[in-house]
MDTraj code that builds the backbone (N, CA, C; nanometers):
import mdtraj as md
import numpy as np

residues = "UNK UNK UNK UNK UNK UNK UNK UNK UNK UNK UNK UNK UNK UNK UNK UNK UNK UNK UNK UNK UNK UNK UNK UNK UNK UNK UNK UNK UNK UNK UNK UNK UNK UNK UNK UNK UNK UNK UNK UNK UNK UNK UNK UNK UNK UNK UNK UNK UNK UNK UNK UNK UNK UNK UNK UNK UNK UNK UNK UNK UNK UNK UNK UNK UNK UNK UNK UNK UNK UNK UNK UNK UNK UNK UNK UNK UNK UNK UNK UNK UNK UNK UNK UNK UNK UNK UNK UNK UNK UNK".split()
xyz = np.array([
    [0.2946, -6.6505, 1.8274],
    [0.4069, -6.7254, 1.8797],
    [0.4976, -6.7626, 1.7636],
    [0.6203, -6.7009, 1.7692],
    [0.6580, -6.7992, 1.6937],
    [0.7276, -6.9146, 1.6251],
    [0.7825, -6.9654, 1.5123],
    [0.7715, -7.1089, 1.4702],
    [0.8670, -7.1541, 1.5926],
    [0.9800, -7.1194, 1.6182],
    [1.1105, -7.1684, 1.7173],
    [1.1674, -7.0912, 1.8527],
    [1.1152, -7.1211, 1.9459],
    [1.1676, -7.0077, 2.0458],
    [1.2595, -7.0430, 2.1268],
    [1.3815, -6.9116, 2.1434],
    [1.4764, -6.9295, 2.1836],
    [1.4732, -7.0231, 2.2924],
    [1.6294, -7.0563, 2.3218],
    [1.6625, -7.1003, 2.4608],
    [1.6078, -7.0278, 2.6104],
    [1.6360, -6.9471, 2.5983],
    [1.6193, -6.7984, 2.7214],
    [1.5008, -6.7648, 2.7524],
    [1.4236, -6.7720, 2.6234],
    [1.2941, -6.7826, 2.6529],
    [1.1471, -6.8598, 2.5891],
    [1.2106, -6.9748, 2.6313],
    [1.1432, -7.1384, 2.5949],
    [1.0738, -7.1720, 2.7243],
    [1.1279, -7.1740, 2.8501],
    [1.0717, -7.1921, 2.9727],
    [0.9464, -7.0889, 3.0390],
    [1.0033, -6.9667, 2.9833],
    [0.8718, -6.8815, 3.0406],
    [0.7791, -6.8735, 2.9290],
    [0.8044, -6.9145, 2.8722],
    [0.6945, -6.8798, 2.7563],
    [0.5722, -7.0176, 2.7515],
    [0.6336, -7.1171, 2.7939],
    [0.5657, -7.2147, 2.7915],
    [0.4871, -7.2594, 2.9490],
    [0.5329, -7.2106, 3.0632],
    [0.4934, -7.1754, 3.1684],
    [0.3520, -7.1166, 3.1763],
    [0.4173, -6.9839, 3.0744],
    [0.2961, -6.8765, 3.0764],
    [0.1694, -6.9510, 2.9785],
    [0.1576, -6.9524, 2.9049],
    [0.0657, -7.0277, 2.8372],
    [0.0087, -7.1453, 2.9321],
    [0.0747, -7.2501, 3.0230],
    [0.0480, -7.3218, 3.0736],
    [-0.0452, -7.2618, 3.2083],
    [0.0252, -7.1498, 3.2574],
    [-0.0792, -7.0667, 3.3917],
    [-0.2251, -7.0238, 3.3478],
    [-0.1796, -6.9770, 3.1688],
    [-0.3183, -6.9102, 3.0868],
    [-0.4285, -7.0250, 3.1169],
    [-0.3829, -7.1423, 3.0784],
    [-0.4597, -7.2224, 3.0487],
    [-0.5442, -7.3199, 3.1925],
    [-0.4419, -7.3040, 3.2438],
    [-0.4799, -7.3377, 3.4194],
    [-0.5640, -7.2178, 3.4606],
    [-0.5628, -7.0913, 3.4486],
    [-0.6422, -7.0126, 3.4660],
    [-0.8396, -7.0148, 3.4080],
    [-0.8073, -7.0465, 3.2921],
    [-0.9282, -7.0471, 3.2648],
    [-0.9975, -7.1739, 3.2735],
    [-0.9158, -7.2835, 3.3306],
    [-1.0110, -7.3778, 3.3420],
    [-1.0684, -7.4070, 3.5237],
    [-1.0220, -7.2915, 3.5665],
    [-1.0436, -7.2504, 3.6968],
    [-1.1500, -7.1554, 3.7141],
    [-1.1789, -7.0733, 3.5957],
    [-1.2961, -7.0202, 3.6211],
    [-1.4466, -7.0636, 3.6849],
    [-1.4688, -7.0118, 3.7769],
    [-1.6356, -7.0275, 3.7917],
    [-1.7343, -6.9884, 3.7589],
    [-1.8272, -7.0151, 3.7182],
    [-1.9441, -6.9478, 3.6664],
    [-2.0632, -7.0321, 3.6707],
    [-2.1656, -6.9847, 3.6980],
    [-2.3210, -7.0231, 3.6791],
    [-2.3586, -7.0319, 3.5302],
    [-2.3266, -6.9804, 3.4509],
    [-2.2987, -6.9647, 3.3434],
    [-2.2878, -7.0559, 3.2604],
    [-2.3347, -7.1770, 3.1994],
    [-2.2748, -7.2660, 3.1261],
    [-2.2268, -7.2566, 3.0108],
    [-2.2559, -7.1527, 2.9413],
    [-2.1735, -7.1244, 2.8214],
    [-2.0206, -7.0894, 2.8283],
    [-2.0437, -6.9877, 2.9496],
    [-1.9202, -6.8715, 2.9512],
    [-1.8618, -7.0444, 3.0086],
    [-1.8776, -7.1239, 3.1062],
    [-1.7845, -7.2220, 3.1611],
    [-1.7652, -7.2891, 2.9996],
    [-1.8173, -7.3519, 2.9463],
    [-1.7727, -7.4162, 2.8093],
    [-1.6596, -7.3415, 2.7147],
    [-1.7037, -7.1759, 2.6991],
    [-1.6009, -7.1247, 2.6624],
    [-1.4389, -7.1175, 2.7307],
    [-1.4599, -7.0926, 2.8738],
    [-1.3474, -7.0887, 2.9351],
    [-1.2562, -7.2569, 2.9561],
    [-1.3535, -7.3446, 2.9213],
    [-1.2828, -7.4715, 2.8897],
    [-1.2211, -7.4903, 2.7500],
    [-1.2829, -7.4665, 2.6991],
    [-1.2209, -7.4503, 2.5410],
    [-1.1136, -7.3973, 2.5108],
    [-1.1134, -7.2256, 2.5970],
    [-1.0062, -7.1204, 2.6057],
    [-0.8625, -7.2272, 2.6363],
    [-0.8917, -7.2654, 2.7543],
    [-0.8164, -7.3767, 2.8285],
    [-0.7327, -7.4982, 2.7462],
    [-0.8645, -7.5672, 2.6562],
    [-0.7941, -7.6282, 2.6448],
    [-0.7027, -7.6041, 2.4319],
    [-0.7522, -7.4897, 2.3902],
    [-0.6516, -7.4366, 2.2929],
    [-0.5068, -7.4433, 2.4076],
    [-0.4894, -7.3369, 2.5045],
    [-0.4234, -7.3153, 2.5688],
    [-0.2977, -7.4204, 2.5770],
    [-0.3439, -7.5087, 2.6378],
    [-0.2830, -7.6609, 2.6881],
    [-0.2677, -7.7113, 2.5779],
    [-0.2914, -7.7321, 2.4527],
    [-0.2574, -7.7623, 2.3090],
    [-0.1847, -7.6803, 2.2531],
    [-0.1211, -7.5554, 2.2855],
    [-0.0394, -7.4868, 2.1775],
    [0.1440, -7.5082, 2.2860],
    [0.0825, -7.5631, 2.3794],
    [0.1957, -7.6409, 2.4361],
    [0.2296, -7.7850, 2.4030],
    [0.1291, -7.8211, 2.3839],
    [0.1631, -7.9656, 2.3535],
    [0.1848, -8.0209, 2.2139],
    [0.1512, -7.9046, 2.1167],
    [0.2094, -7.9257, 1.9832],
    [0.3090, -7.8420, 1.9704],
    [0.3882, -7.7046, 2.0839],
    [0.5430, -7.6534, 2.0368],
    [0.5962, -7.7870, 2.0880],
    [0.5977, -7.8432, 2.1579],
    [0.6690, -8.0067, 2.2305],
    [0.6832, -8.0564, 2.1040],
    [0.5820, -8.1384, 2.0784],
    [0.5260, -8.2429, 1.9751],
    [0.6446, -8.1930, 1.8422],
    [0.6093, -8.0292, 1.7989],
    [0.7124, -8.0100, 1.6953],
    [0.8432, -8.0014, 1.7436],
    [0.8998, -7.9596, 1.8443],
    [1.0605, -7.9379, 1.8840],
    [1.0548, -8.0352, 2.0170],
    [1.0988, -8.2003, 1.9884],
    [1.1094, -8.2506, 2.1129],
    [1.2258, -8.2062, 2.1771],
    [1.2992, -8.1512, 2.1628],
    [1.4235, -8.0934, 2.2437],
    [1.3813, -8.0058, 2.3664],
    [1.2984, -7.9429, 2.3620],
    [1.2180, -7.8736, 2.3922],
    [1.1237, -7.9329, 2.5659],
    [1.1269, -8.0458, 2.5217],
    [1.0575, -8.1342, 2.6377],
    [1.1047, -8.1306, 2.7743],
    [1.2331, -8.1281, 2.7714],
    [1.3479, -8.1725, 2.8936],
    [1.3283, -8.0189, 2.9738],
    [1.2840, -7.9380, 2.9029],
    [1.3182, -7.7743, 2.9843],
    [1.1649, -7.7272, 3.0836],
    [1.0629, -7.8206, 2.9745],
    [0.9345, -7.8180, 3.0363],
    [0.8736, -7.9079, 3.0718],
    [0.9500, -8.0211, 3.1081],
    [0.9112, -8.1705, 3.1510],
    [0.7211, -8.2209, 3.1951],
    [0.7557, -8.1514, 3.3200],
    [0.6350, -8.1492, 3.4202],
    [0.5123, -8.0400, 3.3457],
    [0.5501, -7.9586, 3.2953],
    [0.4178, -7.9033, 3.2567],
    [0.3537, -7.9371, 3.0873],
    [0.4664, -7.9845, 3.0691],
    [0.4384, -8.0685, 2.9226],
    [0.3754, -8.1970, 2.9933],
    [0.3586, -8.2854, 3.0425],
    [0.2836, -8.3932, 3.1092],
    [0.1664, -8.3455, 3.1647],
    [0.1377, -8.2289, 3.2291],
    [0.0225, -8.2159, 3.2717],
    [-0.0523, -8.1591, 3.1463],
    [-0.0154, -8.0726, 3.0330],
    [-0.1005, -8.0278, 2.9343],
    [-0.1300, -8.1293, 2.8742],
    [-0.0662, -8.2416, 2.8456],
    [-0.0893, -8.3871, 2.7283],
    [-0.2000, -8.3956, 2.8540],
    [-0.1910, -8.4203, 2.9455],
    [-0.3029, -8.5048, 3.0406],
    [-0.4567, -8.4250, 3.0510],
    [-0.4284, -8.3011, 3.0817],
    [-0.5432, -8.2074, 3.0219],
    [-0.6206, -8.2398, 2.8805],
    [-0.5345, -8.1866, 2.7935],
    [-0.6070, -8.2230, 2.6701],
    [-0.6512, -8.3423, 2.6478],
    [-0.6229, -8.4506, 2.6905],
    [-0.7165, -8.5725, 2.6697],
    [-0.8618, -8.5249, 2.7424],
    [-0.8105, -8.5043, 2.9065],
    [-0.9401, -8.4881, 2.9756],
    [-1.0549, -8.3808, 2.9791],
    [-0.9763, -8.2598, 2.9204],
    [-1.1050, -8.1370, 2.8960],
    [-1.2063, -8.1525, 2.8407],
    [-1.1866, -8.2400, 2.6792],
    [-1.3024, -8.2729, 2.6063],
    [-1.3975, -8.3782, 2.6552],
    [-1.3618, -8.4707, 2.7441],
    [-1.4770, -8.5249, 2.8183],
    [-1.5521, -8.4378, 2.9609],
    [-1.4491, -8.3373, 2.9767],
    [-1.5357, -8.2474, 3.0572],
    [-1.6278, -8.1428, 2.9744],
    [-1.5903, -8.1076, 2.8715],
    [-1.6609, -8.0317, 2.7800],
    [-1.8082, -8.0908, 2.7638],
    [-1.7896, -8.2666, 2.7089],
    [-1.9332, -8.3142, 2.6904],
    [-1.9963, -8.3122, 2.8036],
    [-1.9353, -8.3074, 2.9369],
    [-2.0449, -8.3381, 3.0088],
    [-2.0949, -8.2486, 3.0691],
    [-2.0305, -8.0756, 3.0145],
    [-2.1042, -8.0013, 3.0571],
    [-2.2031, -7.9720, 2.9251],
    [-2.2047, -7.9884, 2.8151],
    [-2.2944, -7.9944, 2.7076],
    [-2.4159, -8.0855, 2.7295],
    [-2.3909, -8.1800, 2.7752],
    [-2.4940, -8.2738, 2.8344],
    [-2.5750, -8.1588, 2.9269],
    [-2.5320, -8.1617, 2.9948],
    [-2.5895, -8.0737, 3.1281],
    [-2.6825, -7.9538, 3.1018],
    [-2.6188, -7.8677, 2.9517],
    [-2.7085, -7.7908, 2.9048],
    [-2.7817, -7.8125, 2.8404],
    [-2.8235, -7.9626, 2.7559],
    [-2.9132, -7.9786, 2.7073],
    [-3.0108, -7.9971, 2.8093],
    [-2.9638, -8.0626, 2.9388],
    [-3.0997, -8.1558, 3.0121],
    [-3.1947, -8.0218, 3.0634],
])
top = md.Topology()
chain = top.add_chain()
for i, resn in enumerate(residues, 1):
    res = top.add_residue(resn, chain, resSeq=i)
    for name in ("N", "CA", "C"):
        top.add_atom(name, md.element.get_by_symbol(name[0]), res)
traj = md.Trajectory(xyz[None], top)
């Protein structure tokens, strides 16, 4: 990605990353690893949005709503993370 992205394509680009990341934290699996990985996947995902924001606040106004739901994700993934780590220890 890189450092500054245009006007034209600031909205889809940050969309897309945002679907990536909604995608994999939608995965199902029996699996508890592959689910830990696909949370993780997720929540890089939802963080490389919320730090292009963080560095270009101008940037905010074009992706309002999905910049609010990735800040809100990334707080909450990593307490979903532990508690599926919990789960694989028990």
């Amino acid at each position: 990605m890189p450092e500054k992205l245009e006007n034209d394509v600031l909205r889809p680009a940050m969309v897309a990353y945002f679907c990536m990341a909604r995608l994999h934290s939608k995965v199902i699996t029996l699996d508890l690893q592959m689910g830990l990985s696909c949370m993780s996947q997720s929540l890089e995902l939802y963080g490389k949005v919320v730090n292009y924001c963080t560095k270009h606040p101008e940037s905010i106004q074009r992706v309002e709503a999905e910049y609010e739901l990735c800040k809100e994700m990334v707080d909450l993934l990593p307490v979903r993370m532990d508690r599926l780590r919990s789960n694989m220890v028990q």
